[in-house]
N, C-alpha and C positions, 0 to 999 in steps of 0.2 A: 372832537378833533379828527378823529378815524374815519365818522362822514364823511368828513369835508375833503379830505385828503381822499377818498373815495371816489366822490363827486368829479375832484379834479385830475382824475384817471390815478394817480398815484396808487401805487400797492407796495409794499415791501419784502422785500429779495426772497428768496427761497432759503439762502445760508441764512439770513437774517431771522426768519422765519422759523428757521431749524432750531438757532441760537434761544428763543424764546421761548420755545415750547410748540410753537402754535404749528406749523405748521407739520405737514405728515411723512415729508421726506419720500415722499411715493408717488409715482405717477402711475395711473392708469390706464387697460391698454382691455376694449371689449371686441370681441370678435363674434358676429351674428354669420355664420356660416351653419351649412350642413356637415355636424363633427365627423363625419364617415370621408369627407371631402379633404379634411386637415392633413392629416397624418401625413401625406404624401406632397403636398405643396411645396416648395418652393421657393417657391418667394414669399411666404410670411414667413419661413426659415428665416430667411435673408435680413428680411426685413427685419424682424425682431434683435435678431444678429447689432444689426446696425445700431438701434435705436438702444439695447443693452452697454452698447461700447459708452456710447456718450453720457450713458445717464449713472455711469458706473465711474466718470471721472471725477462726477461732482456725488459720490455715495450717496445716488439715489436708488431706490426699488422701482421693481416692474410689477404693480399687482394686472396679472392677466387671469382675464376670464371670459369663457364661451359661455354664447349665449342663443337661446334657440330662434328669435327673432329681434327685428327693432324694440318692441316693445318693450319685452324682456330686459335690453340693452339701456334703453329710456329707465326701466326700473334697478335698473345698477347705477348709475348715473343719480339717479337721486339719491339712492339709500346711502353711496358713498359720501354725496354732501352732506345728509343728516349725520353721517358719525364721522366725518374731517378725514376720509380714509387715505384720500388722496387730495394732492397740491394742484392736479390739472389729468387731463385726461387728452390719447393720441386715438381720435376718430379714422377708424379706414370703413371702404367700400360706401360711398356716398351714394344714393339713392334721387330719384323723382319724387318730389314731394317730401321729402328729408324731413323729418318730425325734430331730429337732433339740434340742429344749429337752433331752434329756436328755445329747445329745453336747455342748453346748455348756456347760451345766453340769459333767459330768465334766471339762473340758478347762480350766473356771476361763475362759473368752473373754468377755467382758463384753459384753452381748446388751440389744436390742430388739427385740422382735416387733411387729411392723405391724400389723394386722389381726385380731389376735388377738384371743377373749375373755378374759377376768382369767383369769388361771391358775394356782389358790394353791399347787400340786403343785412349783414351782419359781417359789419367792421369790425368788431371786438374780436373773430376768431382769425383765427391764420390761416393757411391754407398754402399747402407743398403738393405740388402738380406735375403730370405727365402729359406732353402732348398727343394721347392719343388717335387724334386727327390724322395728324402729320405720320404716325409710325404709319395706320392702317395705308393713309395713302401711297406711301414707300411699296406697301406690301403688293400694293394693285400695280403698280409701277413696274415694280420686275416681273409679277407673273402675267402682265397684256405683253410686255418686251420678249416675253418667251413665248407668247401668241396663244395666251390660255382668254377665255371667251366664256368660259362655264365654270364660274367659281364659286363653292359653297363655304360660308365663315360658321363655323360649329364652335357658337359661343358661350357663355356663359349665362348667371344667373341673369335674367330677363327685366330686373328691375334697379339693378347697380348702375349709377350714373354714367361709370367709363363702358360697360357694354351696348347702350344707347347711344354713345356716342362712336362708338368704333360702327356701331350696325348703318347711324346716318351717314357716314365718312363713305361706308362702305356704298351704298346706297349711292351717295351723289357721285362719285367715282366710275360709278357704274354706268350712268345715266349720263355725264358727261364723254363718256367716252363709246356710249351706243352699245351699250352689253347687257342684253334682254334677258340672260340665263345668270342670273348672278341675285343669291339668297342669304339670310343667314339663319340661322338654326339657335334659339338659345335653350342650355341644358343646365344641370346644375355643378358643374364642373367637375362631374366623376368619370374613372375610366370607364365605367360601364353603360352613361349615358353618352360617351363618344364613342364607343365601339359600334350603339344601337344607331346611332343618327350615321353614323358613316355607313352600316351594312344599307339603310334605307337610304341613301340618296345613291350610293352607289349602284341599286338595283332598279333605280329609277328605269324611263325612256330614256331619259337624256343624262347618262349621269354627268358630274362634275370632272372636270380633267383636272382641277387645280383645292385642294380644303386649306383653309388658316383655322388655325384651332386656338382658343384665347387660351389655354395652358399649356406646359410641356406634357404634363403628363397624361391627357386628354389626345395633344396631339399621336404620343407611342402607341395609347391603344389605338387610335384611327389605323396606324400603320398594320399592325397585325393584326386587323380587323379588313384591311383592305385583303391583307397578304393570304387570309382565310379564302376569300372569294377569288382568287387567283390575279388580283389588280396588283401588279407593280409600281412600287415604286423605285426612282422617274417615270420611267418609259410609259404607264399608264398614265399615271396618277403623282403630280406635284404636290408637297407636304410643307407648310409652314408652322412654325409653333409660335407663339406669341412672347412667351417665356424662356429666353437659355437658358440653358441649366447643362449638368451631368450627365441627366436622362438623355437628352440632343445627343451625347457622345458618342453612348452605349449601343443605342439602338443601331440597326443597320438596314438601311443607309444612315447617317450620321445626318440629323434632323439640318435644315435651312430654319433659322428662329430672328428674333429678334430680342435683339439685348443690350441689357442697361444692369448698370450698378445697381441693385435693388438693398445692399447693404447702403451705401452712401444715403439712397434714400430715406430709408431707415435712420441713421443719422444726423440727414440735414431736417427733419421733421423733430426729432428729440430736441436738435439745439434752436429750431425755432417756439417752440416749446418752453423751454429753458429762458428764451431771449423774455417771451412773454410774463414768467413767473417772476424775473428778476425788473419785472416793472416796462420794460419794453412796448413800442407798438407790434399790436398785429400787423402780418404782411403775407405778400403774397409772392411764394417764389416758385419760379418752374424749376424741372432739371431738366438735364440733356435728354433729349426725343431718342425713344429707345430708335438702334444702330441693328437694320436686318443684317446677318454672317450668311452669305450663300455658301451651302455645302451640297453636299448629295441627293437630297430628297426633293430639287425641283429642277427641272430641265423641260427643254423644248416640247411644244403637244407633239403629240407623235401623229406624221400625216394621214389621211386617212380617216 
């Protein structure tokens, strides 16, 4: 009977689940980053923030755990289905050539992907998305409107699905609108691979008048890394962060970012999640296209 009721997508609830015995009352949550890169983030703050609220209404657990690659990540993922450790797992940083969606579907583990685009190749998982397209294009928007022409994007890991796609955004943006000095740079999202890639393009021939940096806290060190080699900012040198946060506040000038709920996010991933455990279809939702705040850190090229 369990087959068959299997077959025909049926699964039973997570409280039901609970009520039984069977099921682990825990959701899981792997994080494949460089752990020197965490501590200061931001938005997996947030995010986790988020995704703790909701999963805490229905007393669930968060088992979290870092992990030093995919693979790594792929062998948590299994070992938890061997010992029933968790009822579903919430996937972030999607990749090219993604190993996950396909291990996670073999395995039957009831999945969200963060970050991801729609992904009709595996209908069973869900998938909560950001239009990253749309923000980078914003970004190009206001700083050709303030007549910047040399803009370098100092971004992130080189192999995550959403930095591939901000760098092609960037890229066609560019190309569309005849701007021949316009690059991106990917690092591994530390202060100190932003400090390095900013000292270097700034000391170029031709440097950049305008950086977007995919985190906030990548973007600070850019700034007093600029501030080091005597570049101002505005008056040099225009500053966008990709991330709002705190750090945007502090700093001086007070960062130009682009920002979005990254708790809600957080949230609306847990309860699609939740939607699936409780026997639901996977689905596919976007949230609001992070929202650039102009402050202090970008203004006009300066003539000349």
């Amino acid at each position: 009977m369990r087959r068959v009721a299997e077959q025909l997508g049926w699964r039973p609830s997570t409280a039901a689940r609970a009520l039984s015995g069977e099921g682990a009352a825990t959701v899981g949550f792997v994080l494949a980053r460089p752990a020197h890169t965490l501590g200061v983030d931001s938005f997996f703050l947030q995010l986790v923030s988020g995704i703790q609220e909701v999963l805490a209404e229905r007393h669930l657990g968060l088992l979290f755990q870092v992990a030093e690659n995919v693979a790594d990540e792929c062998a948590v993922y299994r070992r938890w289905w061997a010992e029933h450790r968790v009822d579903g797992v919430l996937v972030v940083d999607p990749r090219a050539d993604d190993p996950r969606p396909d291990l996670l579907d073999e395995l039957g583990l009831p999945a969200v992907v963060i970050g991801g685009a729609p992904d009709e190749r595996h209908p069973g998982l869900s998938t909560v998305w950001a239009d990253d397209a749309g923000a980078m294009a914003s970004v190009v928007d206001e700083l050709t409107a303030l007549g910047h022409r040399r803009i370098v994007h100092i971004a992130g890991l080189p192999g995550l699905a959403h930095t591939q796609r901000r760098i092609r955004t960037l890229r066609a943006e560019a190309e569309r609108r005849g701007l021949a000095e316009v690059q991106s740079v990917t690092t591994d999202y530390s202060d100190s691979e932003a400090a390095a890639v900013t000292r270097r393009v700034l000391q170029g021939a031709t440097p950049p008048t305008a950086l977007v940096y995919d985190n906030d806290v990548m973007a600070v060190a850019g700034v007093a890394a600029a501030s080091e080699l005597g570049v101002s900012v505005p008056a040099d040198l225009s500053v966008v962060a990709w991330e709002d946060s705190a750090l945007c506040r502090i700093v001086k000038p007070w960062l130009s970012a682009l920002s979005r709920d990254s708790v809600e996010f957080g949230s609306t991933a847990a309860r699609e999640l939740l939607a699936l455990l409780d026997g639901g279809p996977a689905r596919t939702v976007q949230v609001p296209v992070p929202r650039l705040i102009e402050r202090d850190s970008t203004g006009p090229v300066r003539a000349g």
